[in-house]
DRENTORMI-805625 format. One record per residue: x, y, z of N, C-alpha, C in turn. Coordinates in pm, whole numbers, plus 50000, padded with zeros to 5 digits. Atoms other than C-alpha are relative to their C-alpha. Last residue first. Example, Ala and Ser with C-alpha at 12.3 -4.5 7.8 and 13.67 -1.06 7.14 Angstrom:
# residues 2
499184988149994513674989450714499235010950073;500894988150000512304955050780500905012050000;
END
This chain:
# residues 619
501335003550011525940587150474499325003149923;501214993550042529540596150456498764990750007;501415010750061531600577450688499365008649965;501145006349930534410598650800499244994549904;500934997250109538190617850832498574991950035;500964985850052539660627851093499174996949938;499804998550165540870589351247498995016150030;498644994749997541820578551585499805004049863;499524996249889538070558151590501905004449980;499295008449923536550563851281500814999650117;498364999949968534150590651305500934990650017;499375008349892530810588651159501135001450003;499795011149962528480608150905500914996250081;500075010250081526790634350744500814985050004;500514993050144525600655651017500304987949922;498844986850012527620636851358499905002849819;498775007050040525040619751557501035013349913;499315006249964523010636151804501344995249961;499094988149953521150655851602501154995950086;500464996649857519620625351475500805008250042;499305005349818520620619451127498895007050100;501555007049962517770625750808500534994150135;499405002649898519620646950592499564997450166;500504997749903518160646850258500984996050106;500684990850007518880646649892499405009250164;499424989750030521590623649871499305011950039;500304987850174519640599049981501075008650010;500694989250014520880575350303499665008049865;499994994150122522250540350366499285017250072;500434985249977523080523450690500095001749841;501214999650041523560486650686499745008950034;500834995649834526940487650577498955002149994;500914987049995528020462950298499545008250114;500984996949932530680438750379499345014650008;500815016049993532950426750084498825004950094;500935005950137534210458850012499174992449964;501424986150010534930474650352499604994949902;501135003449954536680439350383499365009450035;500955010449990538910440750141499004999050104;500684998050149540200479650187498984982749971;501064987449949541290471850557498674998849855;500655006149915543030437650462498955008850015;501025010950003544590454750196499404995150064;500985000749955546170484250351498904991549993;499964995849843549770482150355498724999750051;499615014249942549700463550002499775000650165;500915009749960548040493349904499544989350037;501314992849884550270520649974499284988550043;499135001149877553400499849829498855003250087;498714991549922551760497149503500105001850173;498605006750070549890464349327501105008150068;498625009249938547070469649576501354995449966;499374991849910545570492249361500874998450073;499304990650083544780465449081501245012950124;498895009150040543500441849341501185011549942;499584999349869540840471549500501144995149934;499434984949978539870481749109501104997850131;498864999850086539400444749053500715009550014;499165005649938537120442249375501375000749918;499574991449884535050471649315501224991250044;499684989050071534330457948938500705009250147;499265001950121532990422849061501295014650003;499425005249871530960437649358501324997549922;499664988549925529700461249049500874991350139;498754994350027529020436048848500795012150061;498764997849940526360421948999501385002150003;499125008850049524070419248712500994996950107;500825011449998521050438848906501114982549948;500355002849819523860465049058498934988549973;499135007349933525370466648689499824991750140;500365008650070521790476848518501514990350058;501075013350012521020497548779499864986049926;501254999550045524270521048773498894988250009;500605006250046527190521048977498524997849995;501365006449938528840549249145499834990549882;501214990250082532350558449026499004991650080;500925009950086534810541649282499005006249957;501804998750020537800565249437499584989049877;500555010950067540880556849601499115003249930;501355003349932542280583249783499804992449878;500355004849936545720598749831499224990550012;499544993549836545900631949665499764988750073;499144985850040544560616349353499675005050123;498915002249885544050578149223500085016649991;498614989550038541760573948967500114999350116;499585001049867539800540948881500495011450005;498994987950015536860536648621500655001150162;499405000649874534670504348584501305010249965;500444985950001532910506748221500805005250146;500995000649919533570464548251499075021350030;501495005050133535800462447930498735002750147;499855010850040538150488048206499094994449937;501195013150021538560521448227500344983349947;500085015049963541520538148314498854989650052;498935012650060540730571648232499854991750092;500365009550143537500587148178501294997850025;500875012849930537340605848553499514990749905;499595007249889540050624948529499634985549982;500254996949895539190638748158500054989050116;501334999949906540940634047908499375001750091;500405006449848543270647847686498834995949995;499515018349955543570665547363499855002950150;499415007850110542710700747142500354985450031;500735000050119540160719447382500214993249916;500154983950076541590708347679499375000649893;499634998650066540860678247951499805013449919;500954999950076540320677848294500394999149831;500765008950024542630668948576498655001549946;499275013449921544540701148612498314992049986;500105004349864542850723748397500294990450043;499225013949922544910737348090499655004750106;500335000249897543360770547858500284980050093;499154999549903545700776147579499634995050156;499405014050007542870765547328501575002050115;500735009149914540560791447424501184985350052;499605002149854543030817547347499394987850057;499245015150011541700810646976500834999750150;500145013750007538250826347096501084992949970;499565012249843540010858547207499794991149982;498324998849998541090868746827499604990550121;499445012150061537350869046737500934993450029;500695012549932536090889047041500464987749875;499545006949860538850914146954498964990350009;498985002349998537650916246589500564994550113;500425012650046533980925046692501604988449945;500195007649905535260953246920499864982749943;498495002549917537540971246650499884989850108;499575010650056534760965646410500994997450064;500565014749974532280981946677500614993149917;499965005449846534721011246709499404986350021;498685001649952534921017846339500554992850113;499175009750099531661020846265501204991550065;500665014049975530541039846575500384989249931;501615002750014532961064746502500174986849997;499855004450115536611069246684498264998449948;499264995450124537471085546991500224992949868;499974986549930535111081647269500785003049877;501024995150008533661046447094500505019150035;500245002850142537451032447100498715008649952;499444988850059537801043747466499915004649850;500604993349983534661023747572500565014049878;501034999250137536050997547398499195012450034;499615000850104538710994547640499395004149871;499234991150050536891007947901500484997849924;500964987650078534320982547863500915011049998;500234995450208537120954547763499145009950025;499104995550097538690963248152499534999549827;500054988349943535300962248322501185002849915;501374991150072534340928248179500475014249991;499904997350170537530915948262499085007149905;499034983750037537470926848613499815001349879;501094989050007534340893448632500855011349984;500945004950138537250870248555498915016149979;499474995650073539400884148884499345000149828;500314981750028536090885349068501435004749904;500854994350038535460848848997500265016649989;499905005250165538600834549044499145008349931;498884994550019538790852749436499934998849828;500324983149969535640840449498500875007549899;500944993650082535980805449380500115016750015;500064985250013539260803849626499025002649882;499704994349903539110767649716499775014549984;500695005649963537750751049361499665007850159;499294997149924540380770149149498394995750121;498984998350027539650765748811500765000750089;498685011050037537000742848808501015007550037;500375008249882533930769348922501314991650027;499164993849894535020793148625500124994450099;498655005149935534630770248368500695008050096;500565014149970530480772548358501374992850014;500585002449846530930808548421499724983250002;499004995749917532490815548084499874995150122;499105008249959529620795747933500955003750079;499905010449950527440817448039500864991449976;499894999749890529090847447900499194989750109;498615002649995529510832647545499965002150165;499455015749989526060827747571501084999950012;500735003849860525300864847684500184986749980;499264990049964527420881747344499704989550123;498775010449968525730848247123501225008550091;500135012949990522390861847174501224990249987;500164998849887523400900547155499894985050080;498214997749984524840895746796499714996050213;499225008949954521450878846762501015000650016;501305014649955518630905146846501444989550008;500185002349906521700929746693499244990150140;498625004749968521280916246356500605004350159;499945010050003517850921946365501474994050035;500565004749878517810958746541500014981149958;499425002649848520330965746295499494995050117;498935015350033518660953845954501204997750154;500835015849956515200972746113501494987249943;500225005349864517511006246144499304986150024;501504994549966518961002345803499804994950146;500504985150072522321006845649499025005750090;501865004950064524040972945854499575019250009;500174995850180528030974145862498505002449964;499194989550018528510976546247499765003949799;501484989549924525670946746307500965022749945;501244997850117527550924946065499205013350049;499544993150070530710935246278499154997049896;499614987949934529450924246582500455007449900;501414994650012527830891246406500315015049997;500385000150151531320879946334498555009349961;499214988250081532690886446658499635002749903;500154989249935529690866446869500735012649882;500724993250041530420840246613499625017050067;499574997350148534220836446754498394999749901;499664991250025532570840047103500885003249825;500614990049970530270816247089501115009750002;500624996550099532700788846928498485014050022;499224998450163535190790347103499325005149963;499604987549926533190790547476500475004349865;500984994049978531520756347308500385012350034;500015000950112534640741547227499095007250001;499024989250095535870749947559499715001649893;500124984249974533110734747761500745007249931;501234998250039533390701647556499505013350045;500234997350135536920699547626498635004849940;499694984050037535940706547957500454998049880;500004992749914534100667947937500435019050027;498595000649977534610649747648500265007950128;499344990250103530900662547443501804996950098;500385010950090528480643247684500995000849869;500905012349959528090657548030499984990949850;499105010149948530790684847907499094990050088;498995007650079528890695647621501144994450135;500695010850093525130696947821501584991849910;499855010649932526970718248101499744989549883;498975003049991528140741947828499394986950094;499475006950117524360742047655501914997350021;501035019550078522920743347961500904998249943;499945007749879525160780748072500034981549990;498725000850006524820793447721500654994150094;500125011550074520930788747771501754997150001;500475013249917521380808548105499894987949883;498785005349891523120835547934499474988750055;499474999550054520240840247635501464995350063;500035017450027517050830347813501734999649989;500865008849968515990865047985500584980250002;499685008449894519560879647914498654990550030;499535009150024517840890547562500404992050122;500955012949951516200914447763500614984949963;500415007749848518960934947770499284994250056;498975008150065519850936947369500044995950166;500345014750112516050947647290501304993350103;500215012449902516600974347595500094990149917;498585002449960518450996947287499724991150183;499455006250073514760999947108501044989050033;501215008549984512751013047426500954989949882;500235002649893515601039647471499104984049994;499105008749997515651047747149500644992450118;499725015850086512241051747131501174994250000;500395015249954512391071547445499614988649923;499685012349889514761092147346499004990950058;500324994449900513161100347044501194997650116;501265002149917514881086346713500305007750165;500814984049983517031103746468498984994650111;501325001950069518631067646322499165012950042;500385004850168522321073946389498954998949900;499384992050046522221098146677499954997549822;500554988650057519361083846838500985010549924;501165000250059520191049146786499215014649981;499295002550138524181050846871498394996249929;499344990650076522991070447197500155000549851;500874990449981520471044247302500555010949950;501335002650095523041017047233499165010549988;499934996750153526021028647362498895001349950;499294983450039526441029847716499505002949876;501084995649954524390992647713500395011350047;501304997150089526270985747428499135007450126;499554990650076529950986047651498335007149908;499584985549941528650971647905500315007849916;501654998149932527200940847695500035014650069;500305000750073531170937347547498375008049991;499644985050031532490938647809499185007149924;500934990549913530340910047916500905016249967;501365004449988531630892247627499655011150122;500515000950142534900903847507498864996550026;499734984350057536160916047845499284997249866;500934993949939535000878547965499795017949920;501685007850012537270860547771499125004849997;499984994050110540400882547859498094995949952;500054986049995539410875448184499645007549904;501895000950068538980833748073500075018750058;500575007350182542520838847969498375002750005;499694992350096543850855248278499155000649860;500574985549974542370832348528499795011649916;501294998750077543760801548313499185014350048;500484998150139546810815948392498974997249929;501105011250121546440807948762500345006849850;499145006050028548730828049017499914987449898;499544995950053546260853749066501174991349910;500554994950114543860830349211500745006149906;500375014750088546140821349432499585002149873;498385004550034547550853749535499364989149938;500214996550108543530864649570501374998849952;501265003950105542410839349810500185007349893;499645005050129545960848849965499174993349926;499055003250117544960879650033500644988349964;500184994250110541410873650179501375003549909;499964986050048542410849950402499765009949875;499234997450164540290824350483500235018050000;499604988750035539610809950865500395002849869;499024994349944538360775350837500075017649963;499764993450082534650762950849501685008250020;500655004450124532950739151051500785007949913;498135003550061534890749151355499274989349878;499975011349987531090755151513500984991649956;499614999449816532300793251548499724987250018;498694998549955533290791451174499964997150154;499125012250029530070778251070501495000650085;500125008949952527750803651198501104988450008;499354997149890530150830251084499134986750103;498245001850004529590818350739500244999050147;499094988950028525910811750773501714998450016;500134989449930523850780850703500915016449999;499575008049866525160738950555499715017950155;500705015449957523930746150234499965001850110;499125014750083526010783850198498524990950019;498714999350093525440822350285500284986749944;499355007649914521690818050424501345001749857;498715012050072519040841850312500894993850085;501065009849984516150861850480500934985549948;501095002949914517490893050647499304983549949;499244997349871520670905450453499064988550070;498765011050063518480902450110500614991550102;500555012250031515960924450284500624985649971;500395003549882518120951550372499064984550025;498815002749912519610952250039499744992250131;499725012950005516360949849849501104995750107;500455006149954515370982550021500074985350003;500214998449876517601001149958499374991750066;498845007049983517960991249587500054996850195;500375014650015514340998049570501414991350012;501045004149871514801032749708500174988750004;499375000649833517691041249515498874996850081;499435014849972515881027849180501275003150153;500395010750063513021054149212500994989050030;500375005049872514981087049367499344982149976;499055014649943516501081848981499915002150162;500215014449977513741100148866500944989950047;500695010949903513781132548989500054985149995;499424997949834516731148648828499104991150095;499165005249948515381137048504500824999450112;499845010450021512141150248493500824997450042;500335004949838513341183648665499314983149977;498514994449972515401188248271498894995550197;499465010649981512361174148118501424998750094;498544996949997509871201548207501044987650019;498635001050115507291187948040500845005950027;499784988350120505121201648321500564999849890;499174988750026506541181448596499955012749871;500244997549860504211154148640500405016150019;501474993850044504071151348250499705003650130;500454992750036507601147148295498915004449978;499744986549909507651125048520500345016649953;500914999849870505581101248366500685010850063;501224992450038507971104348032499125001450114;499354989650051511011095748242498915008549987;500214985949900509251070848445500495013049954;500814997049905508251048348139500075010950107;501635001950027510011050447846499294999550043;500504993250147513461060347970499064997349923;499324982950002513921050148307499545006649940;501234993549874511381015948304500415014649987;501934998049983512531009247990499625005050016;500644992750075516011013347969498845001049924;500254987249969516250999548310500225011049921;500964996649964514800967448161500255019250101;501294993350070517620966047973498515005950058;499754993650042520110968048231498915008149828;499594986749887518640949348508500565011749889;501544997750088518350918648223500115014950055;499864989550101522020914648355499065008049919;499664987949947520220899648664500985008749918;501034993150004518480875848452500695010850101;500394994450126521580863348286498525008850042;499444990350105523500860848571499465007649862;499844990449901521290837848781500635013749913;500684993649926520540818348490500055011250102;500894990650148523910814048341498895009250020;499484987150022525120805548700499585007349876;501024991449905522240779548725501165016250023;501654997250029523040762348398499865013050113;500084990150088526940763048456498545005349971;500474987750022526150751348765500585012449920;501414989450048524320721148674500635019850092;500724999850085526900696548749499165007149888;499225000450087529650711948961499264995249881;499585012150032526550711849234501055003749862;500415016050119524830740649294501464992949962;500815010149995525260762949659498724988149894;500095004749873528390780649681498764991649980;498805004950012528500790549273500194988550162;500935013450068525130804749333500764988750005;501145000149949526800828149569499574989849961;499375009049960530010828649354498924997750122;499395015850028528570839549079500254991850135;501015006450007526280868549252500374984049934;500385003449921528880879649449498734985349954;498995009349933530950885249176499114993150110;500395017250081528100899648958500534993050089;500905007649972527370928649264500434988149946;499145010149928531030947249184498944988350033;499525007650104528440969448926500834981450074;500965011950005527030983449216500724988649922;499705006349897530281003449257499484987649969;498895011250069529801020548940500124987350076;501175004050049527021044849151501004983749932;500035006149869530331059849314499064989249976;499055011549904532001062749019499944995750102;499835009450069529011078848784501244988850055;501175013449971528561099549064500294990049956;499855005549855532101116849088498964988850021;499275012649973531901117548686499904993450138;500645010550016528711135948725501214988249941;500425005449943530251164148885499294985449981;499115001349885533181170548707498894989050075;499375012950022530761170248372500764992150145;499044998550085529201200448578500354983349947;500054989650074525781204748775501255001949860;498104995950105525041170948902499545013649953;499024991449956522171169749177500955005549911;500714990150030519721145449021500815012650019;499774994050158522381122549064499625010649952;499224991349992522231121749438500545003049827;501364987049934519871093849433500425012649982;500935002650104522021070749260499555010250009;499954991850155524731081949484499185001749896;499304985249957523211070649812500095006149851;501414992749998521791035249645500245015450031;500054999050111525411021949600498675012949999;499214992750033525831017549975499695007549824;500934988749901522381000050027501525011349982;500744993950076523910980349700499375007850100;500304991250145526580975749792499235003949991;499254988849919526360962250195500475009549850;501344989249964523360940850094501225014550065;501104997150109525340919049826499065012450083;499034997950079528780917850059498395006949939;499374984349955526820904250353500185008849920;501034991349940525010878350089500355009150086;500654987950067527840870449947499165008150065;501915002150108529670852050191499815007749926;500474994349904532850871250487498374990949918;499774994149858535980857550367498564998250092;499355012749935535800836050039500095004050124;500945010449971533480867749960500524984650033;501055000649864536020886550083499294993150005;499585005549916538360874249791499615001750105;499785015649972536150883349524500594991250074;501195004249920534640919849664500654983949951;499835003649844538490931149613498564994450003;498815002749938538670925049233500394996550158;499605009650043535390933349173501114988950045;500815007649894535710966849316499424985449996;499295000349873538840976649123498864991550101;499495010750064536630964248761501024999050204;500405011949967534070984448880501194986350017;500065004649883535701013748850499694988250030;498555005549994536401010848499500285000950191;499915012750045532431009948420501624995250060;501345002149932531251046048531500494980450013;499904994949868534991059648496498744990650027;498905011149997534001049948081500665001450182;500525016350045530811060448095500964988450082;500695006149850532101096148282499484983249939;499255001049892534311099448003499404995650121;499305012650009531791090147727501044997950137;500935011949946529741117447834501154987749962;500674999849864532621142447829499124987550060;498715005249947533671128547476499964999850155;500725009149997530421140147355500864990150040;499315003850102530731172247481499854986150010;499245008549977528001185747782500484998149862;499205000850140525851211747731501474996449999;498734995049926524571204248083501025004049914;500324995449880520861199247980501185004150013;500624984450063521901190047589499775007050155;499114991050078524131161747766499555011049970;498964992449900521631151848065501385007249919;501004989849929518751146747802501355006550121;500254986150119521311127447545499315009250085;498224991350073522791102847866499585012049913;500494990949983518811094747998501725006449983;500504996750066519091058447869499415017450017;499804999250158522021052148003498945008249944;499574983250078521411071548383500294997449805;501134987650016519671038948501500365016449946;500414993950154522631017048393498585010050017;498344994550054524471010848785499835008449824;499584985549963520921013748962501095002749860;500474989650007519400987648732500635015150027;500044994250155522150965848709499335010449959;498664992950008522790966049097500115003249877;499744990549953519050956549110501305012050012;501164991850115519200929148852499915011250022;499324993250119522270917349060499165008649924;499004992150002520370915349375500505006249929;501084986950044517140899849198501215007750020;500684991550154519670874549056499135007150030;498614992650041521430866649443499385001149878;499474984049948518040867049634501575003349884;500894990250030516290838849389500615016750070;500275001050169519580814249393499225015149980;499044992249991519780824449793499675000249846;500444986049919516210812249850501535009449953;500844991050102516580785249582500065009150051;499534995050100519570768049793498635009449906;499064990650064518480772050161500785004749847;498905000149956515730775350200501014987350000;499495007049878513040771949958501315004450030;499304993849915511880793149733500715000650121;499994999149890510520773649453500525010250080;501294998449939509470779149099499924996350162;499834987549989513040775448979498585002950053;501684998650038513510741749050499805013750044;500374987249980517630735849020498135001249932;501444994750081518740701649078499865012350021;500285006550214522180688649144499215000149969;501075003450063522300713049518500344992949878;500114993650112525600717849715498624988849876;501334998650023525820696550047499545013049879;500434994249912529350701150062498645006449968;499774982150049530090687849739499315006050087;498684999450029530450646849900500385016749957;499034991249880527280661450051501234991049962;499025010750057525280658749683501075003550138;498644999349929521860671149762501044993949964;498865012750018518630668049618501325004649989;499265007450079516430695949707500934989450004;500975001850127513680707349950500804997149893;499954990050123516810697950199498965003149903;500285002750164516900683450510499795009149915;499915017649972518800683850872499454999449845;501125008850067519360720750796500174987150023;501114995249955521770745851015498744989649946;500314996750110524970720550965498445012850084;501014991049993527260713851190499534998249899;500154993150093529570685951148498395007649988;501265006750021530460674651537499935009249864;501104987350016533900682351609498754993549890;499464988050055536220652051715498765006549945;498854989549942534860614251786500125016449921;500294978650011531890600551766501095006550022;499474988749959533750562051730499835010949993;499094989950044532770530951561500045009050117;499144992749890531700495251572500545015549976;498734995750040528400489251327501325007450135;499424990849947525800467651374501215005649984;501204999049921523420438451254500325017250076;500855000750083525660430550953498775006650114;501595007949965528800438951086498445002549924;501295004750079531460451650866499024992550073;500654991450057533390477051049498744991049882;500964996249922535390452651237498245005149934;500695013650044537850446450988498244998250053;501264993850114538430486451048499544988249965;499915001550139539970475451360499304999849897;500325013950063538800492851623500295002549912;500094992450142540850524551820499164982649971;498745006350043540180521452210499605001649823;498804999349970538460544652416500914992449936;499644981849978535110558852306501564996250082;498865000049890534290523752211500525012849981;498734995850008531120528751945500474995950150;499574998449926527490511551879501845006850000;497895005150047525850517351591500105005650123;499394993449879521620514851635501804994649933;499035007950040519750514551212500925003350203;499094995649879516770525951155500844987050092;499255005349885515050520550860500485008850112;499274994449927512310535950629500414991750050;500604997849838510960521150331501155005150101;500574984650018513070526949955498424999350153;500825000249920515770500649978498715008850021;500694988650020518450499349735498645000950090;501115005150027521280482449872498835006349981;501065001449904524230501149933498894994849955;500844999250037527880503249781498354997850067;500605008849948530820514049905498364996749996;501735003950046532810535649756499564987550079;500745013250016536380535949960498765003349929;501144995249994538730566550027499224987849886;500565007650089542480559050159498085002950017;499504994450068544880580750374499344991449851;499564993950038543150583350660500815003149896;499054999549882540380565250611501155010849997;498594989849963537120577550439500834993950051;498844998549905534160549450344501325009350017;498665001049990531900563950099500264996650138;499834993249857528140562349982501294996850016;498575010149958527030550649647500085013350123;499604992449871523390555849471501444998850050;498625009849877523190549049119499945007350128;499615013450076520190554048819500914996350105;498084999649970518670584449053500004980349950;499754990750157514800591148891501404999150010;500125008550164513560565349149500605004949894;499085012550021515310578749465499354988849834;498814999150052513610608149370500854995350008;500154992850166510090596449395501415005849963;500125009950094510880575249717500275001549856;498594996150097512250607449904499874983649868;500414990550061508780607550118501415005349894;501305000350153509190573550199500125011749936;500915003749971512190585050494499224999349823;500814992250114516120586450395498334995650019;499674999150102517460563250702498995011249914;500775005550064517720569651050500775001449815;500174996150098520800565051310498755002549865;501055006750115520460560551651500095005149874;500234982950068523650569951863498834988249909;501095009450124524630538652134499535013549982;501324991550023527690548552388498924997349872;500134994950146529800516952467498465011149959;501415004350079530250512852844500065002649873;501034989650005533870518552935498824994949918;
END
């Protein structure tokens, strides 16, 4: 049979500037039960490259090193993708998942979802806390008890924790983005319908349908979570998270210092039709984001879920056992607890705050209102720095050891502050000490998110929404504490628990990473005097990339061949030597960026089919 001819190109000029700022490139050979680095010449003009294939007989992988051409095989399902390139730099060993985040863009597909999943949340924060800062006006209005309001708080927050729970294994099902516009246009209904309450009865029913929103974070982790890089996305989950927790201060702003008063002066100072009216306001805008959201985003890198699945890009996932798995993790548990102390923590104040300022200090509602946002703007920087500063300790700090030490130590200050802020006389010694109780409450909760990604790689979803419950279980927890005990009291009971959880840290054990107290990580053992690292796992060979200053010394040909020898010592690799030596020795003359995807529709997305083989030639 004739041999069919596929044209391949390479990464065009216009990727020059970020092939300069990358110290190593490396590209992989796949077989089936062995996985090759293979290194590439650095080249920065365009090529194009013809590979011929036999569509009927298998070639020997010896084969595979021509210099002018390559023998192979299109075989088996072509790897969809919706994008041939990326406005970012790409890593498609991590299914095309972003290692840069440029927040001033909006490109499809990773910034566009990045930017839809933190307005989302911001929006689900708004609706879900727009009744805080208007709690004292709807108590004296409905001469409500103060246990009453707390009840509906606590209902307002302990729902969430059920919806959570199930939105994390759908989203391994169905994406976020479905999930993100089917809350919050759901959510929006009740908001609206607040105005309505006549009895405590009734404004629990709201306060649990409205709660709902709350289920948004999950989506919004594991959203972002789907398209950055294991690198950077503790950074970009921090971010994402931290400005869509903002959603809570800013909607004791806009609620209670801005449309409140406006609608009362609309209304005659009658504050009592004030507040009924204003929460038409964030049901509209929820409404509307929803629909929008739905309409402009893409669930992953590589397009939509259901796109994928019908191009057998993507397998069927069930939603229960995405959440058996998950469940079946103890680290799950731990970082839960984790979480309950930190974002519980945030839920819990942003019930509180506005209450525990006009009760304690005599102020307006809308000063205290305007006061008790302080601790929700903080998200601006405050989760997203916590985010950095975990990626920053495991890029240089031992790897998850370095995330754990860091998770420690924010939440064991977090506790300390929490109970400075509980002892302080004066309103300007609380609003200070708050400012930074709140600053290490939202770091602790980035980091959280910067070991949630690891723990369970397959079922993110599922990890994520059990983690994210935790929030929901410490706000009732603490909610209850606040319903029956004074403020005092309650915030030393909270600041305590967040001490206690930091020594949990040290229980936490991820397969091939290291812990807080020993180990190492995968990819720091068995180095040799040459920096040359080997691991062996499920099968596969792997070769770290090599940097500029090895690839000018040629130590790297060196360093690929010792690794190969070494390997070869067991039974596997005696079977395959021949194969393995001469992918090593002969470079292929195809390269590509990371950043871009630059095939011919023709060929097969990120790379080639050996012949009788699944697996493939990354490019």
């Amino acid at each position: 049979m004739a041999p069919k001819e596929q044209t391949f190109f390479s990464s065009s000029s216009s990727n020059n500037n970020n092939e300069k700022n990358r110290n190593s490139r490396y590209d992989c050979f796949r077989t089936n039960s062995k996985m090759v680095d293979v290194d590439l010449e650095e080249d920065d003009t365009a090529q194009q490259q013809t590979l011929h294939s036999s569509s009927s007989e298998r070639a020997p992988l010896e084969d595979l090193g021509e210099t002018s051409s390559t023998l192979v095989e299109l075989g088996g399902a072509k790897d969809w993708t919706k994008y041939q390139t990326y406005a970012l730099k790409v890593d498609p060993l991590q299914d095309d998942k972003a290692t840069e985040l440029i927040l001033f863009t909006a490109a499809r597909p990773h910034m566009r979802a990045f930017h839809c999943s933190w307005w989302s949340f911001f929006i689900a924060f708004f609706l879900w806390f727009s009744i805080s800062p208007l709690l004292g006006e709807i108590r004296d209005d409905l001469a409500l008890t103060d246990e009453e309001v707390w009840t509906s708080s606590i209902l307002g927050v302990g729902v969430t924790m059920f919806a959570r729970i199930l939105l994390g294994p759908l989203c391994d099902k169905y994406g976020a983005r479905i999930l993100f516009a089917i809350v919050l246009c759901v959510a929006s209904i009740p908001t609206a319908c607040t105005g309505l309450v006549q009895t405590a009865h009734q404004l629990n029913v709201v306060r649990v349908f409205v709660g709902i929103a709350g289920g948004n974070f999950v989506m919004n982790q594991y959203w972002i979570s789907t398209m950055f890089s294991r690198e950077i996305v503790g950074t970009a989950n921090g971010l994402g998270a931290g400005w869509g927790n903002m959603g809570g201060g800013v909607a004791s702003v806009v609620i209670g210092s801005i449309l409140f008063p406006l609608f009362k002066l609309i209304f005659g100072e009658d504050s009592q039709l004030a507040w009924r009216a204003v929460f038409i306001i964030p049901a509209i805008l929820a409404m509307i984001s929803g629909i929008v959201v739905y309409n402009i985003a893409d669930d992953s890198p590589k397009g939509q879920y259901w796109e994928r699945k019908k191009n057998g890009q993507m397998p069927q996932v069930s939603a229960t056992k995405s959440l058996a798995a998950a469940a079946r993790n103890p680290n799950c548990w731990i970082l839960m607890i984790h979480y309950a102390c930190s974002f519980g923590v945030e839920l819990t104040m942003n019930n509180a705050a506005a209450l525990y300022y006009k009760d304690e200090f005599g102020l307006s509602t809308e000063s205290a209102a305007a006061v008790a946002s302080i601790f929700g703007w903080m998200n601006l920087f405050a989760r997203g720095a916590g985010g950095i500063i975990s990626d920053y300790a495991n890029a240089n700090y031992g790897g998850m050891g370095g995330r754990l030490l860091v998770q420690a130590y924010f939440l064991a200050l977090e506790g300390v502050l929490i109970v400075m802020f509980a002892s302080s006389q004066t309103l300007a010694g609380t609003i200070i000490v708050m400012i930074f109780f709140s600053l290490f409450v939202q770091a602790a909760q980035g980091s959280t998110y910067g070991i949630v990604p690891y723990v369970n790689s397959e079922f993110t979803g599922a990890v994520s929404g059990i983690v994210g419950a935790g929030a929901n279980v410490g706000a009732v927890g603490f909610g209850l504490g606040f319903r029956q005990l004074s403020y005092r009291h309650a915030l030393i009971l909270m600041g305590f628990a967040a001490m206690l959880s930091s020594l949990l840290t040290a229980f936490i054990q991820i397969d091939g990473h290291s812990t807080l107290l020993a180990g190492l990580e995968a990819d720091d053992e068995g180095k040799n005097e040459h920096g040359t690292e080997q691991k062996e796992l499920a099968g596969f060979l792997h070769f770290r990339p090599y940097d500029k200053k090895e690839h000018d010394a040629g130590d790297h040909k060196t360093n690929q061949k010792q690794q190969i020898d070494k390997h070869n010592n067991n039974k596997k690799g005696k079977q395959e030597q021949g194969q393995l030596q001469s992918i090593a020795e002969q470079p292929l003359p195809l390269k590509k960026s990371l950043s871009t995807r630059t095939t011919t529709k023709e060929a097969v997305g990120d790379g080639l089919k050996v012949p009788g083989t699944s697996p493939f030639i990354c490019v």
